[in-house]
Each structure stands twice: as structure tokens, then as C-alpha cells.
C-alpha positions in Angstrom: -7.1 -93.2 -54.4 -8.7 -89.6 -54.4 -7.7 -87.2 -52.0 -9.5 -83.7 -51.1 -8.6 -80.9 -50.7 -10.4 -78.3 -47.8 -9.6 -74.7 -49.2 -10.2 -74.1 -45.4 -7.2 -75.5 -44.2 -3.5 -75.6 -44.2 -2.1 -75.5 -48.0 -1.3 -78.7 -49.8 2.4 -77.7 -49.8 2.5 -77.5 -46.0 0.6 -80.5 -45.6 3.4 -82.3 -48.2 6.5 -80.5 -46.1 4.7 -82.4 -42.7 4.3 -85.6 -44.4 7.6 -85.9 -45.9 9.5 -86.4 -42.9 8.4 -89.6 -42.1 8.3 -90.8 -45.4 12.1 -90.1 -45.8 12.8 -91.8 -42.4 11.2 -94.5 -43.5 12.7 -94.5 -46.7 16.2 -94.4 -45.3 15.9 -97.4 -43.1 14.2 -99.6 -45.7 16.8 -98.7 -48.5 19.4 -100.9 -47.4 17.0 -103.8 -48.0 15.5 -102.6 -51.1 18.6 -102.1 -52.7 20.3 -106.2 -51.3 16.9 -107.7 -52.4 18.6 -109.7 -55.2 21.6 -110.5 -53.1 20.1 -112.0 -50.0 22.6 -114.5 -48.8 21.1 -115.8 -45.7 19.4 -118.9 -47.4 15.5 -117.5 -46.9 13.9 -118.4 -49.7 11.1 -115.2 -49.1 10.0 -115.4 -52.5 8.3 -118.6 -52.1 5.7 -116.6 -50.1 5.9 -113.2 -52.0 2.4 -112.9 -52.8 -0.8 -112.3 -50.7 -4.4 -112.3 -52.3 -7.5 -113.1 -50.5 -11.2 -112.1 -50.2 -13.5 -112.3 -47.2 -17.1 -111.5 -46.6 -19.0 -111.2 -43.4 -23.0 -111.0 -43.6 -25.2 -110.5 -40.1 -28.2 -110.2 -39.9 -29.9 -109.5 -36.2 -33.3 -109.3 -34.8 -35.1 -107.8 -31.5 -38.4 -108.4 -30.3 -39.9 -105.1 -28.8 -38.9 -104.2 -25.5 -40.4 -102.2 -22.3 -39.7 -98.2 -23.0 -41.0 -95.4 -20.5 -39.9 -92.8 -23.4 -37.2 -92.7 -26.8 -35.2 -89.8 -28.1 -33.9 -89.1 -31.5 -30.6 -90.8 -30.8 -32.2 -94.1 -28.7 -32.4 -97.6 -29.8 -35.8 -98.4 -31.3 -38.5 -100.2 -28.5 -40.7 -102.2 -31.7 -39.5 -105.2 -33.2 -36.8 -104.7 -35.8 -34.4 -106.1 -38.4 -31.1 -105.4 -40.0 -28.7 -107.2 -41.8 -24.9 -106.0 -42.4 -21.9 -106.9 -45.3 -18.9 -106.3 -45.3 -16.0 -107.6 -48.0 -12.8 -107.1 -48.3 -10.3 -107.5 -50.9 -6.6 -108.3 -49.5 -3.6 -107.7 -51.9 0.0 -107.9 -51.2 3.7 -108.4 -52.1 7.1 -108.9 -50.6 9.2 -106.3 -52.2 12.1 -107.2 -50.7 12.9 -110.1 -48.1 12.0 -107.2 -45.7 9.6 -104.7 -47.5 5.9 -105.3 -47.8 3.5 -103.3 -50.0 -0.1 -103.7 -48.6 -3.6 -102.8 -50.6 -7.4 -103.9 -49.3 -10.7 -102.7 -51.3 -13.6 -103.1 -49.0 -17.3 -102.6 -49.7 -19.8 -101.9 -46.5 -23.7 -102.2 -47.0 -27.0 -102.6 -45.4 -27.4 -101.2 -41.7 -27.4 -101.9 -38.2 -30.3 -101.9 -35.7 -31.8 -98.7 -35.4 -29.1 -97.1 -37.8 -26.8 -98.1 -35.0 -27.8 -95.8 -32.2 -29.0 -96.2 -28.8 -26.1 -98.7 -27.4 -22.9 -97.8 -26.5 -21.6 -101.1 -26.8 -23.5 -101.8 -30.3 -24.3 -104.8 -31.4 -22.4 -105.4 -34.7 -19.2 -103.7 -35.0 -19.0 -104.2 -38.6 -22.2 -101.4 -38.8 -21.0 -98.3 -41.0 -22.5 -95.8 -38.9 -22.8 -93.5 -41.6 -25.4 -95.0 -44.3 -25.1 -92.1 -46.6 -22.0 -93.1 -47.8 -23.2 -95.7 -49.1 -22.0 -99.3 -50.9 -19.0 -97.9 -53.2 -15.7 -100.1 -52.9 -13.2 -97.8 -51.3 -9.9 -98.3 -50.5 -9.7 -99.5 -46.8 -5.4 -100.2 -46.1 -3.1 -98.9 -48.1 0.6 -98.8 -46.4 4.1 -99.5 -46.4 5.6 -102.4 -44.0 8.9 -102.9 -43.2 10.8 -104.9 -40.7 14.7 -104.3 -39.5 16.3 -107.5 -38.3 17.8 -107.4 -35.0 18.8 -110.6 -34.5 20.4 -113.1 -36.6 17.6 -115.8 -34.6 14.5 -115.8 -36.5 10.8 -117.5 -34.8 7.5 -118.9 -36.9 4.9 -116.5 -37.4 1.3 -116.5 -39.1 0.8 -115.1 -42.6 -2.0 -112.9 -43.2 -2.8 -109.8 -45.0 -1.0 -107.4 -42.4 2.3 -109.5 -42.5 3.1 -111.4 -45.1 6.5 -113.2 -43.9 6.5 -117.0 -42.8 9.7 -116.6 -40.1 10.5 -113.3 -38.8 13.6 -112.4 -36.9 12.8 -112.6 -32.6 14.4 -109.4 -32.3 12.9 -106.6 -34.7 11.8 -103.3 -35.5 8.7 -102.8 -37.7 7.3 -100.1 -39.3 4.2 -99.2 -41.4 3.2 -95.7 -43.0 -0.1 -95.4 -44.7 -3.7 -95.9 -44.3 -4.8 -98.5 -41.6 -7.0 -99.2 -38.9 -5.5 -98.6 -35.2 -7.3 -101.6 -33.6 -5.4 -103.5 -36.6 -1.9 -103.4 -34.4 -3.6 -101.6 -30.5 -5.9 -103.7 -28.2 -5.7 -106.7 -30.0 -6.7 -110.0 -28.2 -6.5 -113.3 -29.8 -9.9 -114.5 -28.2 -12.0 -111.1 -28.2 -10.7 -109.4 -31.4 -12.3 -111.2 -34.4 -16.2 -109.9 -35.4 -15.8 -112.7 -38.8 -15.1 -115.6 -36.2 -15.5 -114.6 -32.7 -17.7 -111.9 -30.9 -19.7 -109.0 -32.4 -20.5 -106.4 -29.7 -18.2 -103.1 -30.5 -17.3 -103.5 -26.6 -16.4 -106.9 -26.6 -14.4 -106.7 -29.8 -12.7 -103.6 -28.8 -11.8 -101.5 -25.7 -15.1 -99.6 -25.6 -13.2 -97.0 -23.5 -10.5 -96.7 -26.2 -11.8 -93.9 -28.6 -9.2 -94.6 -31.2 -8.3 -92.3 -34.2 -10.5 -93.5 -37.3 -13.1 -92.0 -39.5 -16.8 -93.1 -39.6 -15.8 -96.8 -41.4 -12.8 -97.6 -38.6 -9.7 -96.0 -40.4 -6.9 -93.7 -40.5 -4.0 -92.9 -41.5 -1.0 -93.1 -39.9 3.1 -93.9 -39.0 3.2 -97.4 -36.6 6.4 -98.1 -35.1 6.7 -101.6 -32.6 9.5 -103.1 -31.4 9.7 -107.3 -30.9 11.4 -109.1 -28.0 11.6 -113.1 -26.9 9.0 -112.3 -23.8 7.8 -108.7 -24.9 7.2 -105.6 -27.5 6.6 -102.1 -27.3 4.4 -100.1 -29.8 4.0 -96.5 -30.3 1.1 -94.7 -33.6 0.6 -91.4 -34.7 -2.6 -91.3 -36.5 -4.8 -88.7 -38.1 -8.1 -87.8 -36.3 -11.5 -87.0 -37.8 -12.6 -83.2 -38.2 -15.7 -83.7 -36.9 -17.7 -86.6 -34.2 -17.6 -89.5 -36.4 -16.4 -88.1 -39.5 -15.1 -89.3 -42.6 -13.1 -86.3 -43.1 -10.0 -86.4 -41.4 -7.8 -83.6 -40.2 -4.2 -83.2 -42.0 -3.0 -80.7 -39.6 -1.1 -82.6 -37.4 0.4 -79.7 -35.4 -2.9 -79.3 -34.1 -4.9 -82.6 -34.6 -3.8 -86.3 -34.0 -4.0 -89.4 -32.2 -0.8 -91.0 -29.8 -0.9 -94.3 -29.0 1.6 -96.3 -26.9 1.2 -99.9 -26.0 3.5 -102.3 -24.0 3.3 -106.0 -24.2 4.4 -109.0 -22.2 4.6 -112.5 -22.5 5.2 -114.3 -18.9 4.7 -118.1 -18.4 2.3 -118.3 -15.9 1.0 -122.1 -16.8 3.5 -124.4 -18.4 2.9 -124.7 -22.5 0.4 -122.3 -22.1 0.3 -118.8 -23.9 -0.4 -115.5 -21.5 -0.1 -112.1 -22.7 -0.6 -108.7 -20.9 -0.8 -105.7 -22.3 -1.1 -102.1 -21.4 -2.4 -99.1 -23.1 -2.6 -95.4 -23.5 -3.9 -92.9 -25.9 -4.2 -89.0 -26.2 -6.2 -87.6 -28.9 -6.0 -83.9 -29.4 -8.9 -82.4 -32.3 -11.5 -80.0 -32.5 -13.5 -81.5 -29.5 -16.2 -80.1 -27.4 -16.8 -80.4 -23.2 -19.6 -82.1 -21.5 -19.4 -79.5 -18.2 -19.1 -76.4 -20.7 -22.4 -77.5 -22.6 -24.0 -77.9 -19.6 -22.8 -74.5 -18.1 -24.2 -73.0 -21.4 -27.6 -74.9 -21.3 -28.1 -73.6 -18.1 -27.3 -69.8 -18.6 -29.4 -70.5 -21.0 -27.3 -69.7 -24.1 -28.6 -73.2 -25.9 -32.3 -74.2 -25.4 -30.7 -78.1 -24.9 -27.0 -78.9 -24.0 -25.1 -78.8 -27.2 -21.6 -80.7 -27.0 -21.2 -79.0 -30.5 -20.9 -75.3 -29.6 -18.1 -75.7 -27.3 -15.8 -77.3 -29.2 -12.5 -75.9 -29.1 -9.6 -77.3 -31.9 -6.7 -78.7 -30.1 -8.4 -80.0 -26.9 -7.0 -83.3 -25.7 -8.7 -86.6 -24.6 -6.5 -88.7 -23.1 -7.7 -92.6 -21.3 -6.1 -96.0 -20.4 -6.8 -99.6 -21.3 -5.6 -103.4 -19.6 -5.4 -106.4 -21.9 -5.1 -109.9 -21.1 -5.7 -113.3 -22.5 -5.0 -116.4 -21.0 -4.7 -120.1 -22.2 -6.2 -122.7 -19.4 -6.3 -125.5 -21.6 -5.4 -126.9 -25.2 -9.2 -125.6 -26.0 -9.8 -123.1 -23.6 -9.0 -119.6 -23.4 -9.8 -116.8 -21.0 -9.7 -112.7 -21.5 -10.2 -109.3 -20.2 -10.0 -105.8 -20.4 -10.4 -102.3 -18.1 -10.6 -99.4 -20.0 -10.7 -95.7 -18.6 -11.1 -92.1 -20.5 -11.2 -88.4 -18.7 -14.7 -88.8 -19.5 -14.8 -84.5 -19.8 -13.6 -84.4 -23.4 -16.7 -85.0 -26.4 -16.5 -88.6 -27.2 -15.3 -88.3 -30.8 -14.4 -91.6 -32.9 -15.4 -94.9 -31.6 -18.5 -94.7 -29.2 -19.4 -92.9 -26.2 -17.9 -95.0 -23.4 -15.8 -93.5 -20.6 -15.0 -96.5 -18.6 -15.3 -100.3 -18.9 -14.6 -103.7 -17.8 -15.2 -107.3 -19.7 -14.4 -111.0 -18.7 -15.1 -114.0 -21.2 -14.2 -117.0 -22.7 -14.2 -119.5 -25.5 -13.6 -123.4 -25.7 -12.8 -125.0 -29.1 -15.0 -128.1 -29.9 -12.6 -130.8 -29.7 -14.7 -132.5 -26.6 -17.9 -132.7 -29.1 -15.3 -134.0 -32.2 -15.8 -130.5 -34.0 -12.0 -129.1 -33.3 -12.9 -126.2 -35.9 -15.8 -124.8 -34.3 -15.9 -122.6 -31.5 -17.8 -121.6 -28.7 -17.7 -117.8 -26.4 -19.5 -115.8 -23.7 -18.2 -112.6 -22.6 -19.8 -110.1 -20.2 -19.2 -106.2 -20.2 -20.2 -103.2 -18.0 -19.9 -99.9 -19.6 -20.1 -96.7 -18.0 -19.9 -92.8 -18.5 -18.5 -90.1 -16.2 -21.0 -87.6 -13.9 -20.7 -84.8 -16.4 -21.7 -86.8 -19.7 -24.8 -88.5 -17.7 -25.7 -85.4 -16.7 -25.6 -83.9 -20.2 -27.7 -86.7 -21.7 -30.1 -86.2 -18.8 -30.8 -82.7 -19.7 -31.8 -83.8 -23.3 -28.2 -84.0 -24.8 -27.3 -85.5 -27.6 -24.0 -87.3 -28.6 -23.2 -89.0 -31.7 -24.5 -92.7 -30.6 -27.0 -91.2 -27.2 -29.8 -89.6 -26.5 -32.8 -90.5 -25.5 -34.1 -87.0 -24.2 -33.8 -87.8 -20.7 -31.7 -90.5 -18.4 -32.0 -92.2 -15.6 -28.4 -93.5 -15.3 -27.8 -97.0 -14.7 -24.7 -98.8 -15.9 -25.3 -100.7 -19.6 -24.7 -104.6 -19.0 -24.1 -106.6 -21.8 -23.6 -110.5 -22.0 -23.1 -112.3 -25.5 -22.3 -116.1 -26.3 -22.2 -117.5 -29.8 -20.8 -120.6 -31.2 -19.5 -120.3 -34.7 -19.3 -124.1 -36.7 -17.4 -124.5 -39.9 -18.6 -125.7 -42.9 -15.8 -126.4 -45.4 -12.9 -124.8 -45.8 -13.4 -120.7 -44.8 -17.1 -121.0 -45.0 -18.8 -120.8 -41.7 -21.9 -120.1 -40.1 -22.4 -118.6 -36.6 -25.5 -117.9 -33.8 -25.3 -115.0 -31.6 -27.1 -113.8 -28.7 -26.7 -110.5 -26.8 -28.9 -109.3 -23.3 -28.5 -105.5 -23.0 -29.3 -104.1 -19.6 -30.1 -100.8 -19.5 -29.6 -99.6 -23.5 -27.3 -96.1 -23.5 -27.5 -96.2 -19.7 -31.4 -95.9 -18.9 -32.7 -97.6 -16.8 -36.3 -96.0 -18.1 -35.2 -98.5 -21.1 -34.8 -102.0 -22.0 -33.5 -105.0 -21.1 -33.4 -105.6 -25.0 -32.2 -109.0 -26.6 -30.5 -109.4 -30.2 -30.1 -112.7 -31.5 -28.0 -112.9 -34.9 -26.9 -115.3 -37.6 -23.8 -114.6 -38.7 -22.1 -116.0 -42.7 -18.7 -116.0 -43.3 -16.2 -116.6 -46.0 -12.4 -116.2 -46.9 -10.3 -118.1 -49.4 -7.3 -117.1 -51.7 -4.2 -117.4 -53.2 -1.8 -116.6 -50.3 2.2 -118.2 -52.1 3.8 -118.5 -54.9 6.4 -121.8 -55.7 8.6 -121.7 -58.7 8.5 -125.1 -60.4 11.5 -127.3 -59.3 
């Protein structure tokens, strides 16, 4: 993979002197493993599932008919009838190094676009959107890392292969680590009914804690040292990840003296209904980067420094962002599920990597289609508020732009969003999904909207996931 080089900041020897010292940690405690990978005398046969390699590709296409529109700004969500279709596919890859050492390498390729180049909605519509289209459809490489796991415990518990863990049985008491290139919401916020755009919803604030503006660049990643901890009834994780240079950016900073991303999550596992999964989760994040201050551009706008508020001439490099975020998912029923999230940021600090949301709320659901003899198919409805803080309304009201907003003007009102789809399968990992989303109140105008997005959805994944030597 190609890195570059920014004669403008720190040397590449300084950069190699900060990123050594995790590599060696993590070099020291995976050694021990690396070097008794032959002599593994516990009876796991890991090699039968050494290898990983799978493809996927997700196609959406969505529509909206027009929708009422007092005025539109550079930055708003178009008010005529419009199209846009989306691809995404992904190349998974692979291998179990040692019973505990995992090597990890997707390609990806993004194309085609989202509804009004994806602006105009905080909670977007298709999270799978590359919000950058200049960067075009070139494969690049998306996850590139490092995974190992330190037993703990001589008791080991089932757990799902896929292409971020490629182990069949893992020990109940562990430490993992990953170093390399990732996504954050691969391991933070996750929620096994509100997590999956190939399968499930598709709104960015559905899928994700809209509040949560993690470390990525413009296509969702990072890179990054993950460290979690597993328990019987909980598990603990903590991420230091590399922020962008700039608001959505695919630049990221290397400096991480004065740039990064913290992340600390803590999960539980109570049984509140008999058989039935529940799982909370708590989460924080502080970002520190070269960020800019909604009260500071409107101070300037109004001593009349800037003819508009600019958020980009008061940014300052090491200012910090900091917010909170509630997870929760809830099984009622053999085929129904139930989840929800609260998310909160200081709302004061630029909104910088995900989308410019400073507090939110969701509830929703899906039901599996046992009762109508499709087990495999899958129906949801979820519905969000999103909101900003006093100081970013009012710097969108004076005519500010951000990097998803601005319309020229605002009369606030929170953005309400409901979805439902229902996804069917068609054989094996094909399947075929309708969406529909009712936005009240696009990028918090009240002037604007409601607008409604109905999208059909194609999916596919299939691959070679084991190897079995012949008996």
C-alpha cells in the first residue's frame, strides 16, 4: 500500500520512532504464540479454519420525488426529483498465523453517488455513500491489521467466524489486540440489530451513533491500536486512532502528539429475560485535531472579519472534541429484537469526521420472518431525532457552512427520521431489500422538506472461509 509523505509535517523518522512503540508491544506479547505455533498441545485443531476469503457487494439505488422548499443553499439536499445509485465491494482475505495470530487484508472499491452528492441530511440516507466523488472507483486497500488474542482462561466459548475474527472457539477470558488500518465502528457502537447497511438499515444515524464523530477519513477508515478485554457477562475496549487533517479528509494526521482519536467502551451482558440475549453498552470518545469553533466563527462574522461565518478560519490544531454514546439491544422473542442509542457531543468543537450531529436519540426494531415461513428474511423500523447545539444552529442560520449543512439560512427544528425495510433472501448470500425513509425537517429546517427516499437495495457475499486436510 502507498504511503505519503507531507514535507509539511513531522519527519518520517519521527513518525517511525512514534509508531514503533506499539508495534514492539505488540510484538512482544504475540511472540510467545508465534514461536509454539507448531507445538500447540491443547488439541485445537485451528488449522482446519486457517483461511478466510470472501467477497461482498452492496448496490442501492434510491429515489425522491420533489419536495416543498421555501429556499436551498450550496450545501442543502436537492428539492426536484432525483436519483442515485451506490456500490460498494469488498474483498476479505485472511490467515491464522498461529493458533492465536491473525493477519487481516480487505480491497474495497466504492462508486456511483448518493442523493445530492450526499449533502443536506445529517442523518443521510445511505451510509455506504463516499462523500468524496473525486476520489473515484480505484480498489484501495480498506483493512489491513494485525490481530492477536492472549488466552486467559483455560475455558474456551463458540464464537462466529467472519473476516474480523477468524477463530471458531475463543477462550471466555481474553485479551485482544489489533494494530493497523481499520474502521472504528468495526469494534465501537456496534449493535447486532442496527449495525449492518448489507442486511439491515441504511440511514448513517440509524446504522451508527450519529453523535459519535469517530476517527476515519472520507471512506470510514483509520488507522489505529485496538485493545478489548473479554469477560463471561462483560468486556472493556479502549482505541487510539489517527484523525483526518482536515473536515472529512482522506489525509490523515501522523502526528499523534498533537492529533488522535480515544475511544473507550464498556460492555455488559445481564439476563434480564430468561434465554434471551441483552447487552448494554457505554461509550466515550475525545478527538483532539486541527478543529475550528462554531461561537468563534460567529464572533468573527459579526465583527465582521468574514463576510459569512467561516468554521474554517478558526481552526486551531490540537482542539479537543469530546461526546458520549448509550447502546442497547434487547431480545423479546426467538424473532424479535429491540434497540437503542443516546448519543451526546460538546456540540462547540467543528464537526470533523462522521456528520454534523451533536446529540441523538433512536428506538427500533426487527422481527425475523419465521411467522410468514421465511425464517431468512427480515423485517425493521427504527425512528431517530437528531439535533445540534445553540451555537452550530446559529452558525448555519447566519449562512454557515459545514461539511454536510448549509442551506444559507435555518429555521431550526429537530431532523426526524423513520425507516422500515424488509430484506428477503434469495439463495444463498444473494438478497434483495425495500427501503423507505420520511425525513422531517432535512439539516434541521423547518423552511425544508418533509422529504421521502425509497430504495432497493442488492446484496451478495460468498467465499471460501476453511480449509480440511484430507483424512
Amino acid at each position: 500500500m502507498r504511503f505519503s509523505v507531507d514535507s509539511g509535517r513531522t519527519s518520517l523518522n519521527h513518525r517511525g520512532l512514534r509508531l514503533l512503540r506499539p508495534c514492539l508491544f505488540f510484538l512482544a506479547v504475540a511472540l510467545p504464540s508465534i514461536l509454539s505455533a507448531q507445538t500447540d498441545g491443547t488439541g485445537d485443531d485451528w488449522k482446519n479454519d486457517r483461511f478466510w476469503l470472501t467477497i461482498q457487494a452492496n448496490f442501492i439505488r434510491q429515489q425522491q420525488p420533489s419536495f416543498p422548499a421555501l429556499y436551498s443553499g450550496p450545501n442543502s439536499l436537492s428539492a426536484d426529483k432525483e436519483h442515485a445509485t451506490s456500490r460498494v465491494e469488498t474483498l476479505y482475505s485472511g490467515i491464522r498465523i498461529s493458533k492465536n495470530l491473525e493477519f487481516l487484508f480487505d480491497i474495497e472499491s466504492a462508486g456511483g453517488a448518493g442523493l445530492s452528492n450526499a449533502l443536506g441530511v445529517a442523518g443521510f440516507t445511505n451510509v455506504d455513500v463516499v462523500r468524496n466523488p473525486s476520489l473515484g472507483e480505484s480498489p484501495y486497500v480498506s483493512r489491513v491489521m494485525l490481530h492477536y488474542t492472549l488466552p486467559l482462561s483455560v475455558a474456551t466459548v463458540e464464537a462466529t467466524r467472519n473476516p474480523l475474527g477468524l477463530a471458531a472457539r475463543v477462550p471466555e477470558r481474553r485479551l485482544e489486540f489489533r494494530l493497523g488500518k481499520l474502521s472504528t465502528v468495526d469494534f465501537f457502537d456496534l449493535n447486532s440489530v442496527g449495525s449492518d447497511s448489507h442486511l439491515q438499515f441504511m440511514n448513517w444515524a440509524i446504522v451508527n451513533n450519529g453523535a459519535f464523530d469517530y476517527a476515519a477519513d472520507t471512506r470510514g477508515y483509520t488507522y489505529g491500536l485496538l485493545i478489548e478485554y473479554y469477560d463471561k457477562w462483560f468486556a472493556a475496549r479502549y482505541g487510539e486512532m489517527l484523525m483526518p487533517t482536515v473536515a472529512n479528509g482522506i489525509t490523515l494526521d501522523w502526528n499523534i502528539a498533537r492529533a488522535g482519536g480515544q475511544n473507550l467502551e464498556f460492555e455488559v451482558h445481564p439476563q434480564l429475560i430468561k434465554v434471551r440475549q441483552t447487552v448494554f453498552r457505554a461509550l466515550t470518545f475525545l478527538n483532539r485535531a486541527n478543529m475550528g469553533a462554531y461561537g468563534e466563527s460567529i464572533a468573527d462574522y459579526l465583527a465582521g472579519k468574514t463576510p459569512t461565518p467561516d468554521i474554517t478560519y478558526t481552526r486551531a490544531q490540537g482542539r479537543v472534541k469530546y461526546g458520549f454514546g448509550v447502546n442497547a439491544e434487547q431480545e423479546l422473542t426467538a424473532a424479535l429484537r429491540v434497540f437503542g442509542r443516546l448519543g451526546w457531543n460538546d456540540g462547540k468543537t467543528e464537526s470533523f469526521a462522521y456528520t454534523e450531529i451533536d446529540h441523538t436519540g433512536e428506538f427500533g426494531a426487527d422481527l425475523r420472518g419465521k411467522f410468514w415461513k421465511r425464517p431468512e428474511d427480515k423485517i425493521g423500523a427504527a425512528f431517530v431525532v437528531n439535533g445540534i447545539s445553540r451555537e452550530h444552529a446559529q452558525y448555519l442560520a447566519l449562512g454557515g457552512l459545514g461539511f454536510i449543512l448549509g442551506d444559507g439560512g435555518l429555521r431550526y427544528g429537530a431532523e426526524d427520521i423513520f425507516e422500515t425495510y424488509y430484506t428477503a433472501r434469495i439463495w444463498r448470500g444473494v438478497s434483495v431489500a425495500g427501503d423507505f425513509q420520511h425525513i422531517n425537517h432535512p439539516g434541521y429546517n423547518q423552511d425544508r422538506g418533509p422529504a421521502m427516499v425509497s430504495s432497493i437495495r442488492i446484496h451478495f457475499e460468498d467465499g471460501f472461509t476453511s480449509f480440511h486436510k484430507a483424512e
